[in-house]
N, C-alpha and C positions, 0 to 999 in steps of 0.2 A: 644326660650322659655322665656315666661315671669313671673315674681316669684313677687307676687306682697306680701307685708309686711304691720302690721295692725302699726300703731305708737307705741303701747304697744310692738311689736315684736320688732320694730327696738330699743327701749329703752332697752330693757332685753337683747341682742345683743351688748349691747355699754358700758353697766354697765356690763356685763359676762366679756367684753375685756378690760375696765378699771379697775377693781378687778383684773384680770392675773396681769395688769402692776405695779397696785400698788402692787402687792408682789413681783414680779419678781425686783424692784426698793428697794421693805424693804428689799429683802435677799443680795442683791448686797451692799447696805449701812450696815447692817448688820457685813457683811464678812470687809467690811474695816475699821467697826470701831472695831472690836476683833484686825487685824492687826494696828492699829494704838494704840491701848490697850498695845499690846505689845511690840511697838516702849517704848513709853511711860513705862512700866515697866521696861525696859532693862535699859532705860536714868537714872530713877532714882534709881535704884539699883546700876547704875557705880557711881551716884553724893554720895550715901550713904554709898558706900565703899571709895570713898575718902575723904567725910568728918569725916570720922569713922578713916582712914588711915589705913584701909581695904585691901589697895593693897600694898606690898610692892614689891619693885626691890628686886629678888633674885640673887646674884651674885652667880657665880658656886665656890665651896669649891672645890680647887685643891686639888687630892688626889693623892698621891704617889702610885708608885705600890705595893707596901707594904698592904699599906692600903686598895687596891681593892682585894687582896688577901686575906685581914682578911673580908673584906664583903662577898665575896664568900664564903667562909667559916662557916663563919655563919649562910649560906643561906639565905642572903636576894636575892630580882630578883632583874632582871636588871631594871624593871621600878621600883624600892622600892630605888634601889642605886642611880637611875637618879631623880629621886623626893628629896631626902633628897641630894645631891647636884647640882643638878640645869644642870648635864651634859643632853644631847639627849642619850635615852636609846639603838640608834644601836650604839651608840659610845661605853656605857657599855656593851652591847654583843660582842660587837668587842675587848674588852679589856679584857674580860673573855676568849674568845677564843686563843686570843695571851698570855695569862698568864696562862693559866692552861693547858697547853699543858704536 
């Protein structure tokens, strides 16, 4: 079978399949410049939390058992207790379990 084509046909044919690619190429560029967008935001929010001295080292506030007692107590959680000293909060479930027995 032979499919013969007018030169109009084969142009509208070649411009329908150049038009796919150039979108198929903008959404592709597209997608990686949002991710490189947000490389880029990330970079500069760490550069401006250090030049702000944004980030501090928290050392963990040793607390006595005493003291893990009166925070139980007062009902704060265990991540509210591990936040305001710096312990890992299964450490402060594990220390309310062995203390408040």
């Amino acid at each position: 079978m032979k499919i013969t084509l007018t030169n109009e046909q084969v142009s509208g044919l070649v411009e329908v399949e150049f038009n796919k690619r150039i979108e198929e190429y903008q959404v592709a560029y597209r997608k990686e410049l949002e991710k490189l967008q947000g490389q880029l935001n990330e970079a500069l929010a760490t550069v401006n939390a250090l030049m702000g001295n944004e980030i501090a080292i928290q050392k963990k506030k040793k607390l006595t058992n005493e003291e893990f007692i009166e925070k139980f107590n007062q009902g704060m959680t265990n991540s509210q207790i591990a936040k305001e000293t710096g312990y890992n909060p299964s450490y402060v479930s594990l220390k309310r379990k062995n203390l408040m027995k």
